[in-house]
Biopython code that builds the backbone (N, CA, C, O; Angstrom):
import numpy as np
from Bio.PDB.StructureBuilder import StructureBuilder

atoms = [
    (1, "UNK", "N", (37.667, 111.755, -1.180)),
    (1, "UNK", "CA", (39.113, 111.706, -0.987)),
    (1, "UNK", "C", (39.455, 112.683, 0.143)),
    (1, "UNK", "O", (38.961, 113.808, 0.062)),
    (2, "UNK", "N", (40.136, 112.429, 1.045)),
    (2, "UNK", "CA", (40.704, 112.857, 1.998)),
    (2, "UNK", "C", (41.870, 114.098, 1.661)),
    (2, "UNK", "O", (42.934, 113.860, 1.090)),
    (3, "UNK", "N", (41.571, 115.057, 1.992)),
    (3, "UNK", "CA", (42.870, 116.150, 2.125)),
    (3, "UNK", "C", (44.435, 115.647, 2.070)),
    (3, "UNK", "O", (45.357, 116.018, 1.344)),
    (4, "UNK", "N", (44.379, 114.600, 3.180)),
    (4, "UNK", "CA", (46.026, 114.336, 3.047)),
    (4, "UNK", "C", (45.860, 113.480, 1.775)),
    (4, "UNK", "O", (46.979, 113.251, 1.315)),
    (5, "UNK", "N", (45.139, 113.069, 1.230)),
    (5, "UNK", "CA", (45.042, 111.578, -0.093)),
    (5, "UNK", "C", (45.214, 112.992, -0.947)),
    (5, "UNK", "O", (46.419, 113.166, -1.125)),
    (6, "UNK", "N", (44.444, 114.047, -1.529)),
    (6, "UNK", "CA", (44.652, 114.940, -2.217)),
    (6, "UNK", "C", (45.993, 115.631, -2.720)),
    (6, "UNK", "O", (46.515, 115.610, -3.834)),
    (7, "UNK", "N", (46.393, 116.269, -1.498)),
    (7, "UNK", "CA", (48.146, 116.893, -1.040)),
    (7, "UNK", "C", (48.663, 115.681, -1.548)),
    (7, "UNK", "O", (49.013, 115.916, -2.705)),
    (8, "UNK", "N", (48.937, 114.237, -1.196)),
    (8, "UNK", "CA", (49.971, 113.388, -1.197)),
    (8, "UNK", "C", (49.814, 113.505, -3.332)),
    (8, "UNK", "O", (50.642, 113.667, -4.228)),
    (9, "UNK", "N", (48.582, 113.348, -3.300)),
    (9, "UNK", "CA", (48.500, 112.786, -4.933)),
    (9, "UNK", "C", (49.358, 114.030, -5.903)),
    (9, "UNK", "O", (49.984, 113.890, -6.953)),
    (10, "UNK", "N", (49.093, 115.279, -5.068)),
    (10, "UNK", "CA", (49.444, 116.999, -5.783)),
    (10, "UNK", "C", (50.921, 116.609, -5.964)),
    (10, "UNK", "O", (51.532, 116.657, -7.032)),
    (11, "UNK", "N", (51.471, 116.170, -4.632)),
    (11, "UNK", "CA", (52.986, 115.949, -4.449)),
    (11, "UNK", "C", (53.776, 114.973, -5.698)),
    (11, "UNK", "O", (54.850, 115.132, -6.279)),
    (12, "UNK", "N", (52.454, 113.647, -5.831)),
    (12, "UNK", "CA", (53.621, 113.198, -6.588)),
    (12, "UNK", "C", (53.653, 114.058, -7.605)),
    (12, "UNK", "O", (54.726, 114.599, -7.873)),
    (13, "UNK", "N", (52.182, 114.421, -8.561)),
    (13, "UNK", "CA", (52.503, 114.721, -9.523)),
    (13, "UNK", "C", (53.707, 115.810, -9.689)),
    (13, "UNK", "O", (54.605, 115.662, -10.518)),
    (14, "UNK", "N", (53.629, 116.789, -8.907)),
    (14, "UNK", "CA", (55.078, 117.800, -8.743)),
    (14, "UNK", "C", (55.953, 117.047, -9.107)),
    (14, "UNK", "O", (56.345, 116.750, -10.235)),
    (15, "UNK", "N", (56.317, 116.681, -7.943)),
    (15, "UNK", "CA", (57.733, 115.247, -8.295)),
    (15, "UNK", "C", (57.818, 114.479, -9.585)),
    (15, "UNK", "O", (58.865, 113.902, -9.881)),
    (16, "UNK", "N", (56.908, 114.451, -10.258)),
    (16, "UNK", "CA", (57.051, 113.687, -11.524)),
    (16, "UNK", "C", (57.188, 114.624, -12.926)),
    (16, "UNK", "O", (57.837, 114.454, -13.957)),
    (17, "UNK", "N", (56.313, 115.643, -12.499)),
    (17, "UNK", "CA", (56.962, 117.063, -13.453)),
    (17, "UNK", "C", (58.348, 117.080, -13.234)),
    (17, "UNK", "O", (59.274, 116.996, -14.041)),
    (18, "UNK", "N", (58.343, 117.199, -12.044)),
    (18, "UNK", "CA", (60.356, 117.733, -11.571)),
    (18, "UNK", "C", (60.636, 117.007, -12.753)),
    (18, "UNK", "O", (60.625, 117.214, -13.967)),
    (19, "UNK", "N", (60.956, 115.842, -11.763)),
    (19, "UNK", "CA", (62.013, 114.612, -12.673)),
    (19, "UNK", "C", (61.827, 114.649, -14.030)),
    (19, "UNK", "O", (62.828, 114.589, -14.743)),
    (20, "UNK", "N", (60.519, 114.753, -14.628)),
    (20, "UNK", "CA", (60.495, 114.705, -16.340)),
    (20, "UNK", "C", (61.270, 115.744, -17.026)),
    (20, "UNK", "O", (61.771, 115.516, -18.127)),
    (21, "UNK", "N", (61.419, 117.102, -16.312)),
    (21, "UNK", "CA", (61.467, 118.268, -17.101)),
    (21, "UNK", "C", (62.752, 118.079, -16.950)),
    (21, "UNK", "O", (63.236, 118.643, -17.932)),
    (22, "UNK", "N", (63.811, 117.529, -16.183)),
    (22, "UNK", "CA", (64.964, 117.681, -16.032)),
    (22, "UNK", "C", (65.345, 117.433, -17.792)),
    (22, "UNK", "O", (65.845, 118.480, -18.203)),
    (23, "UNK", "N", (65.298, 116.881, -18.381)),
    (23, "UNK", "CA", (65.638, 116.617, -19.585)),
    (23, "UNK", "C", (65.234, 117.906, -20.450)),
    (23, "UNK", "O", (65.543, 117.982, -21.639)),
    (24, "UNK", "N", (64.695, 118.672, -19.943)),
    (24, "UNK", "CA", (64.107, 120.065, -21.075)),
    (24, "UNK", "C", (65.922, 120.709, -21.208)),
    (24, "UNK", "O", (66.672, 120.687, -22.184)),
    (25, "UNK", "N", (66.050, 120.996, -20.444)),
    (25, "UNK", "CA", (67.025, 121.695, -19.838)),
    (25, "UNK", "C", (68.655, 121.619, -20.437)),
    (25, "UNK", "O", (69.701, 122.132, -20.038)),
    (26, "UNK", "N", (68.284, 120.619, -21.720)),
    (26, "UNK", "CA", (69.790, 120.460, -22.442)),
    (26, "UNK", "C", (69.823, 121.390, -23.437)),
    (26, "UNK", "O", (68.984, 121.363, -24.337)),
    (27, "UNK", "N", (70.697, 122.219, -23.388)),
    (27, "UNK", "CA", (71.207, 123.264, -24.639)),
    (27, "UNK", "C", (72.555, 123.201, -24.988)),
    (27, "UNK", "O", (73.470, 123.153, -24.167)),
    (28, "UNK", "N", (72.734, 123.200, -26.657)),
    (28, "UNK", "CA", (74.302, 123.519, -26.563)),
    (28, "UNK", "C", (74.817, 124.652, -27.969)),
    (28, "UNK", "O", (74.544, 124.801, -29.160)),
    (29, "UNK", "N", (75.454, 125.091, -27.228)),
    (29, "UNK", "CA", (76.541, 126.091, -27.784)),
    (29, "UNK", "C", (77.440, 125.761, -29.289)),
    (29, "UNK", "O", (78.320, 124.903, -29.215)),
    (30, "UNK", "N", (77.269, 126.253, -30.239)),
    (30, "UNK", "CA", (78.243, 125.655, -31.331)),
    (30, "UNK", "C", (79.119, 126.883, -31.369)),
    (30, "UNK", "O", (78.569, 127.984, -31.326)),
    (31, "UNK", "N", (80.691, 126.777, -31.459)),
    (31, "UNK", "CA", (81.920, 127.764, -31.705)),
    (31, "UNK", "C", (82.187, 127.196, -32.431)),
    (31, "UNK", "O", (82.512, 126.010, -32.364)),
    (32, "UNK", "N", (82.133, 127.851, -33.320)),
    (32, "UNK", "CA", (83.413, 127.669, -35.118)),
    (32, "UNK", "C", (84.593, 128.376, -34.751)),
    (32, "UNK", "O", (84.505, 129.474, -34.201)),
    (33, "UNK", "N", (85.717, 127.832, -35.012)),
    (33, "UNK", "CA", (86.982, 128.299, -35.002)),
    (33, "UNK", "C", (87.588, 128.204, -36.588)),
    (33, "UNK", "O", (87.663, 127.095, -37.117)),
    (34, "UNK", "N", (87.993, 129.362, -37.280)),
    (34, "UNK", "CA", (88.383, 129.661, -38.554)),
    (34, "UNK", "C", (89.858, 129.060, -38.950)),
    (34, "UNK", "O", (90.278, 128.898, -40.096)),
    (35, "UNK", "N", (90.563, 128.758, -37.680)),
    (35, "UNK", "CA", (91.348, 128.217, -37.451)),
    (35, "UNK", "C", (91.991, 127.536, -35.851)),
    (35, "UNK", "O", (92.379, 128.207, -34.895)),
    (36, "UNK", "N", (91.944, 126.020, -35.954)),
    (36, "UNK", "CA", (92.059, 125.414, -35.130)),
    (36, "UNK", "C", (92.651, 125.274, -34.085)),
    (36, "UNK", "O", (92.215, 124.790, -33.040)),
    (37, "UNK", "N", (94.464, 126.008, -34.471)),
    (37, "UNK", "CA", (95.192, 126.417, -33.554)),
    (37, "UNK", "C", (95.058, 127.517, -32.944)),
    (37, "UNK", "O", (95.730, 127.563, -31.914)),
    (38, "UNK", "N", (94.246, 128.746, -33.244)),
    (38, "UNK", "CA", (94.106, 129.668, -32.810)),
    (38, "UNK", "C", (92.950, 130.031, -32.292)),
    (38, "UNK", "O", (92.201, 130.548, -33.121)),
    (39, "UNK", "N", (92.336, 129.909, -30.716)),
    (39, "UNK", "CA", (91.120, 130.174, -30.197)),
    (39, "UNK", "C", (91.038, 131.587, -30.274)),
    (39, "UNK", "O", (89.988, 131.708, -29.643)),
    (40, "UNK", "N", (91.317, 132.601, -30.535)),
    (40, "UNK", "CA", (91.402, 133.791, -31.147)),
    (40, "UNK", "C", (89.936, 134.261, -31.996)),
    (40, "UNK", "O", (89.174, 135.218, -32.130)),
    (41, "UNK", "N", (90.143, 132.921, -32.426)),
    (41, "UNK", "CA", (89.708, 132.889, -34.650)),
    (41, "UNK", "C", (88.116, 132.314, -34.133)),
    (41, "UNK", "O", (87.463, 131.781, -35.030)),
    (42, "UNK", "N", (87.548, 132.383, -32.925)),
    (42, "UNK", "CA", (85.994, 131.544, -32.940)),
    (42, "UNK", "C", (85.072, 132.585, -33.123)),
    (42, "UNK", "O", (85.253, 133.791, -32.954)),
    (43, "UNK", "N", (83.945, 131.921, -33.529)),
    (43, "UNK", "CA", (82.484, 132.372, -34.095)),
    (43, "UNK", "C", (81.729, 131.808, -33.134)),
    (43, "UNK", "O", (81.930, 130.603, -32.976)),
    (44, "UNK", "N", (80.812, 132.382, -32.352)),
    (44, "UNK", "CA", (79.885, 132.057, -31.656)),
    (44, "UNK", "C", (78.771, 131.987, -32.845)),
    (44, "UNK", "O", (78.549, 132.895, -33.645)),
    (45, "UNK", "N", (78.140, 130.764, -32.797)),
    (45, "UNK", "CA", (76.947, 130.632, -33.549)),
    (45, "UNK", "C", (75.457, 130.632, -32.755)),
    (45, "UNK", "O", (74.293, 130.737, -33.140)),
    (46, "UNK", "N", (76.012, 130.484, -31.637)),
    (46, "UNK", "CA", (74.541, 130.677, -30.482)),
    (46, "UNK", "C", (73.773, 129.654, -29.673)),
    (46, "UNK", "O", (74.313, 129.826, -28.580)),
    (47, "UNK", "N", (72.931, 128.763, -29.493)),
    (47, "UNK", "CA", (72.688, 128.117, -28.812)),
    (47, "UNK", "C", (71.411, 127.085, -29.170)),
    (47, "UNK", "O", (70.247, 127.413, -28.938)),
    (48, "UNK", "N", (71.692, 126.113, -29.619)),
    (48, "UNK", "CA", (70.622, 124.578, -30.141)),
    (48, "UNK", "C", (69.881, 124.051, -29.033)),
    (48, "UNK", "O", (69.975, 124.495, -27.888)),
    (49, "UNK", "N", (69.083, 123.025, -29.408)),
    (49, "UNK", "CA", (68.167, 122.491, -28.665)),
    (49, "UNK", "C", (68.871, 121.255, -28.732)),
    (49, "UNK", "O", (68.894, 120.705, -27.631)),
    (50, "UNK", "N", (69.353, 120.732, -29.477)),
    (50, "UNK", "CA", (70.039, 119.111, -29.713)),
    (50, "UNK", "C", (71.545, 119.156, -30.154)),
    (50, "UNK", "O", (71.921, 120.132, -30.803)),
    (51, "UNK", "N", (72.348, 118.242, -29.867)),
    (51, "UNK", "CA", (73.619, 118.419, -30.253)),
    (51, "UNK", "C", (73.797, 118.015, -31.701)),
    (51, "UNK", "O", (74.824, 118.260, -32.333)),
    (52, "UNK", "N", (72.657, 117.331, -32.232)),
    (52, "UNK", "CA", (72.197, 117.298, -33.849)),
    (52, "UNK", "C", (72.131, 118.592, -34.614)),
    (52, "UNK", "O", (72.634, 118.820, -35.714)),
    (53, "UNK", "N", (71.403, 119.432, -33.824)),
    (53, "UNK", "CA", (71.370, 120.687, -34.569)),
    (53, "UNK", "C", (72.830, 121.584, -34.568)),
    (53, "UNK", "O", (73.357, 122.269, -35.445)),
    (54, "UNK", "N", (73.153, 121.317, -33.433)),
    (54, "UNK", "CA", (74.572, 122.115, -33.428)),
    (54, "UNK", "C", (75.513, 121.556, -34.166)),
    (54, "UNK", "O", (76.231, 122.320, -34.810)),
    (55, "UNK", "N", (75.700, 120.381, -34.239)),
    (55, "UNK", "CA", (76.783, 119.782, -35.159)),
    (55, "UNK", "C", (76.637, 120.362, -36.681)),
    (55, "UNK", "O", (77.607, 120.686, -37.367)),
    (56, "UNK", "N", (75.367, 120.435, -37.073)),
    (56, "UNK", "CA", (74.255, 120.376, -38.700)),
    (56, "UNK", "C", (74.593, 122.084, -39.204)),
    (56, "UNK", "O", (74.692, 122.524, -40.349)),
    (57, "UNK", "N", (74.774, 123.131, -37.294)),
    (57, "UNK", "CA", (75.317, 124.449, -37.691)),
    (57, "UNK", "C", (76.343, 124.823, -37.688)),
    (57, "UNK", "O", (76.733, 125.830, -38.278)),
    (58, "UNK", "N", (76.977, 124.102, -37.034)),
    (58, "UNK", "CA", (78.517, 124.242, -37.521)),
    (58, "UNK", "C", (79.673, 123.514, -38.523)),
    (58, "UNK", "O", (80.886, 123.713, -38.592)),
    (59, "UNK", "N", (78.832, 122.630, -39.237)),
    (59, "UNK", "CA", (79.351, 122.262, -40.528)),
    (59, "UNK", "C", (78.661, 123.094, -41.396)),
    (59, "UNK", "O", (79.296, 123.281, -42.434)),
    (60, "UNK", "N", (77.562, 123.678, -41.348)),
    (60, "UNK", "CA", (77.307, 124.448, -42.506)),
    (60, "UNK", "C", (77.777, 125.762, -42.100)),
    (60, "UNK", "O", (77.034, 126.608, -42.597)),
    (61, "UNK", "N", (78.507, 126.174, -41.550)),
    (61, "UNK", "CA", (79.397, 127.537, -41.031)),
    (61, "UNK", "C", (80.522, 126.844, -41.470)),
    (61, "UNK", "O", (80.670, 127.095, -42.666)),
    (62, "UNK", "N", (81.332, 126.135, -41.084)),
    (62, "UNK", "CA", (82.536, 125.463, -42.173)),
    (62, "UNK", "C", (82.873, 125.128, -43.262)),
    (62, "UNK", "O", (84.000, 125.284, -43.734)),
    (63, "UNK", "N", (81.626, 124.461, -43.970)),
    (63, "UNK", "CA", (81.303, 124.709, -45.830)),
    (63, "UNK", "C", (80.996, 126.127, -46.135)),
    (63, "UNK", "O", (81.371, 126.502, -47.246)),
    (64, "UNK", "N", (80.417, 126.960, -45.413)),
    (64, "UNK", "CA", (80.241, 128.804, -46.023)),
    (64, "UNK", "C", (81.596, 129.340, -46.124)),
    (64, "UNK", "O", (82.028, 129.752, -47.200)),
    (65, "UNK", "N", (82.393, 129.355, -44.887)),
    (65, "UNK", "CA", (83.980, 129.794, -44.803)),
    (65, "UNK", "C", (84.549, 128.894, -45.738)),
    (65, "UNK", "O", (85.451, 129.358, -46.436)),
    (66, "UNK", "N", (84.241, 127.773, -45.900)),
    (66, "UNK", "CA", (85.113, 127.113, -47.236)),
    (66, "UNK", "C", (86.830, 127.181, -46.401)),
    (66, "UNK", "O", (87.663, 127.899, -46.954)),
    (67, "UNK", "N", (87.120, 126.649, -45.499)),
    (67, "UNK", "CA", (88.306, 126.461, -45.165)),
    (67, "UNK", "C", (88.984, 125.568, -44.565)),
    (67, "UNK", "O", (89.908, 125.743, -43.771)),
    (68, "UNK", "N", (88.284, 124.050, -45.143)),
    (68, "UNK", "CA", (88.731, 122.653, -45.178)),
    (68, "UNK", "C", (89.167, 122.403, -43.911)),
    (68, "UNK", "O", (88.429, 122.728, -42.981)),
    (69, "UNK", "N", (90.463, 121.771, -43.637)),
    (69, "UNK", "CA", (91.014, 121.379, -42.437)),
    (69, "UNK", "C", (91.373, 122.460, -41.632)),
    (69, "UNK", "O", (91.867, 122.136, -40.552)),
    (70, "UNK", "N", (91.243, 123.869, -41.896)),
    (70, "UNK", "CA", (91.951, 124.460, -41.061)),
    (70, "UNK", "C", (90.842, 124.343, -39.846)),
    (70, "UNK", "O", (90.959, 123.764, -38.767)),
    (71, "UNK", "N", (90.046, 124.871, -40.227)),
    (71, "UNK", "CA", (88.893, 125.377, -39.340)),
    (71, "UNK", "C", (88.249, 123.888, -38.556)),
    (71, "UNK", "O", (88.355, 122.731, -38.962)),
    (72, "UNK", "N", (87.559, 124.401, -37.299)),
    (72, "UNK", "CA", (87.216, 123.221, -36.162)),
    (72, "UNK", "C", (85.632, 123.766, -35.832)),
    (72, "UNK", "O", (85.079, 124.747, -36.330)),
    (73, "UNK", "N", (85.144, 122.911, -34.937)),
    (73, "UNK", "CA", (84.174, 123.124, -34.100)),
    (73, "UNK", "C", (83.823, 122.659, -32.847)),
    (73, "UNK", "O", (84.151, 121.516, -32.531)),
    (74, "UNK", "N", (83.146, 123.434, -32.009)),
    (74, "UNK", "CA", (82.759, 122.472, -30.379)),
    (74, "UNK", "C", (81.724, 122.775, -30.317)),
    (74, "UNK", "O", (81.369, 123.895, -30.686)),
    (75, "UNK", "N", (81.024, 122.021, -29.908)),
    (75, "UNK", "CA", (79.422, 121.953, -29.404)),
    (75, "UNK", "C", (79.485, 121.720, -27.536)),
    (75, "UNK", "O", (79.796, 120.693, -26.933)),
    (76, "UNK", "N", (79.212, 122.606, -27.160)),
    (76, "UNK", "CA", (79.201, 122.563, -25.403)),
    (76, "UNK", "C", (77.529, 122.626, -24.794)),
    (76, "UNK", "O", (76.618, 123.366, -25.165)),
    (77, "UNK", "N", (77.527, 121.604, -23.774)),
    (77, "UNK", "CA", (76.443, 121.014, -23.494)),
    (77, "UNK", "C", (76.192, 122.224, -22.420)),
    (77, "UNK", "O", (77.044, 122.983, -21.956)),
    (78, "UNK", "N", (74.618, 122.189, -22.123)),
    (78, "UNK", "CA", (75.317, 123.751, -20.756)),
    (78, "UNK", "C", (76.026, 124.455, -20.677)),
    (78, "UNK", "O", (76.548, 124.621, -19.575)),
    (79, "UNK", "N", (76.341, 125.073, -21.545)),
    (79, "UNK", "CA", (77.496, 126.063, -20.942)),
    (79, "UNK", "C", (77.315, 127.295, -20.522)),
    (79, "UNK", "O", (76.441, 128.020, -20.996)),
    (80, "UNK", "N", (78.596, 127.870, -19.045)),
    (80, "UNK", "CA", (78.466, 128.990, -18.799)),
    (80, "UNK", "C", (79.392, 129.898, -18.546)),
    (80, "UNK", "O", (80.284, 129.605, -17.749)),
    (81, "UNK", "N", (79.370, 131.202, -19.181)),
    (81, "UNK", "CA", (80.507, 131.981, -19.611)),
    (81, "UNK", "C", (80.803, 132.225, -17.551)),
    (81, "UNK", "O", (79.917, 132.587, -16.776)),
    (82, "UNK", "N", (82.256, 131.893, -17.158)),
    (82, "UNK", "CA", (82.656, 132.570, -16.095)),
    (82, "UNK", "C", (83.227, 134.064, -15.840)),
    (82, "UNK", "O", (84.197, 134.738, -16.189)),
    (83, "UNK", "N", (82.323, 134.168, -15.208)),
    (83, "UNK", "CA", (82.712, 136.161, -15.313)),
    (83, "UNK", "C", (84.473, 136.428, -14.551)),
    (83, "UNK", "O", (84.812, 136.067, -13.425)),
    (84, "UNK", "N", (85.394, 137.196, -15.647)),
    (84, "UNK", "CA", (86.818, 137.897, -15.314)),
    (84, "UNK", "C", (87.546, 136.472, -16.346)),
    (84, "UNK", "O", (88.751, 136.390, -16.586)),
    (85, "UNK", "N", (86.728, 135.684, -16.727)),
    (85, "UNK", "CA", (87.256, 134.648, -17.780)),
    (85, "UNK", "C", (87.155, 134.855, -19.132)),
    (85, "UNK", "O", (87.984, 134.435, -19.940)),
    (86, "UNK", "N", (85.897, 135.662, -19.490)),
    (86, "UNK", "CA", (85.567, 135.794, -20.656)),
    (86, "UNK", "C", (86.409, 135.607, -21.847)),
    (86, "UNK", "O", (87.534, 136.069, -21.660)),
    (87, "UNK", "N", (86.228, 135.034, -23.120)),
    (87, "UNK", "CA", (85.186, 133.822, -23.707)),
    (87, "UNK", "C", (85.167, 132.951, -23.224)),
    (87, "UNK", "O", (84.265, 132.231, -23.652)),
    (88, "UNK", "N", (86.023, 132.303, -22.049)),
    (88, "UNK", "CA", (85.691, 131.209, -21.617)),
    (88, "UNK", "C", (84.628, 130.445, -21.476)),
    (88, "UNK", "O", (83.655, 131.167, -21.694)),
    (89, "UNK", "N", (84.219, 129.155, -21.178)),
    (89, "UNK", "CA", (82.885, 128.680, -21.179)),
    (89, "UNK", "C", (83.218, 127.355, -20.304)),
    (89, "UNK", "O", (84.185, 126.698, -20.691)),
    (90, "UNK", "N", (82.461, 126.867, -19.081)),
    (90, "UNK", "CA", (82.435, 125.944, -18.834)),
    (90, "UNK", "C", (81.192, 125.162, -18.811)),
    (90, "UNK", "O", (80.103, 125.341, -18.266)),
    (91, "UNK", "N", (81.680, 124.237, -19.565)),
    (91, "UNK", "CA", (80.327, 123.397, -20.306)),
    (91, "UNK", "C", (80.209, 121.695, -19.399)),
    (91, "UNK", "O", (81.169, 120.948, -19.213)),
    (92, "UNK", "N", (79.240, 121.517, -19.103)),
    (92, "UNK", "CA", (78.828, 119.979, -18.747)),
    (92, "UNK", "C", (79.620, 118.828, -19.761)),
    (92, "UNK", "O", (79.826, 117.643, -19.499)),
    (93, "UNK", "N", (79.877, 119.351, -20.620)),
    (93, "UNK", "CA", (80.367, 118.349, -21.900)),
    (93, "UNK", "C", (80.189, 119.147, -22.893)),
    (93, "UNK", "O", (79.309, 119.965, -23.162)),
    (94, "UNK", "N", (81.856, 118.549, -23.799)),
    (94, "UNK", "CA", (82.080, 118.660, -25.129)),
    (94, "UNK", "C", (81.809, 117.811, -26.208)),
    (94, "UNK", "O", (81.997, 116.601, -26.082)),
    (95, "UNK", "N", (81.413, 118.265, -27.196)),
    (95, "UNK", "CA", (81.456, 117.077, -28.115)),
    (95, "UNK", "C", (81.605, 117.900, -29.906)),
    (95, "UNK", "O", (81.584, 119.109, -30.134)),
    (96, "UNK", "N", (81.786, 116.481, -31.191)),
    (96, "UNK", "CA", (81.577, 117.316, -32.114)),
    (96, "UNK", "C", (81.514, 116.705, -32.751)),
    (96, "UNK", "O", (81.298, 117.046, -33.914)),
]
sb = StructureBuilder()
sb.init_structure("model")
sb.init_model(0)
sb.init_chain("A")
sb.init_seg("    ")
for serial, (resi, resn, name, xyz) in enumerate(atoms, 1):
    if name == "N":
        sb.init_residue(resn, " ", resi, " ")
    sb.init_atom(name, np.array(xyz, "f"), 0.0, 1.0, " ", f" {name:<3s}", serial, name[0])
structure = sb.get_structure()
């Protein structure tokens, strides 16, 4: 095999790591809010691998508080706190 046949073959595989791993790279954020109207009232619970798991931790942070309709949750895809914003978070996507 030829040097450039070698390099070209190194390249794709790079390129095909790239592109695969892009998918590693999803995390999300679950905030419990104790009460819904008041962003005041949130619980950072920390940061999941799946938005399955985050949903699964912030209903079982809502059955512990035991506080029915008041209380909410968001699960944020990526998110990143903007500095002089703080708690703010801007996330790729919400969901819940």
């Amino acid at each position: 095999m030829s040097a450039l046949a070698a390099a070209l073959r190194c390249t794709i595989v790079v390129m095909t790591l790239s592109i695969a791993g892009c998918d590693i790279f999803h995390r999300w954020d679950a905030l419990v809010y104790r009460n819904r109207h008041d962003p005041e009232s949130v619980i950072d619970l920390g940061t999941f691998d799946s938005l399955e798991a985050c949903r699964e931790a912030a209903h079982a942070k809502l059955r512990e508080l035991k506080i029915g309709e008041i209380g909410s949750y968001v699960c944020g895809e990526n998110c990143m706190v903007q500095s002089g914003f703080s708690p703010l978070r801007m996330c790729a996507r919400t969901s819940q």
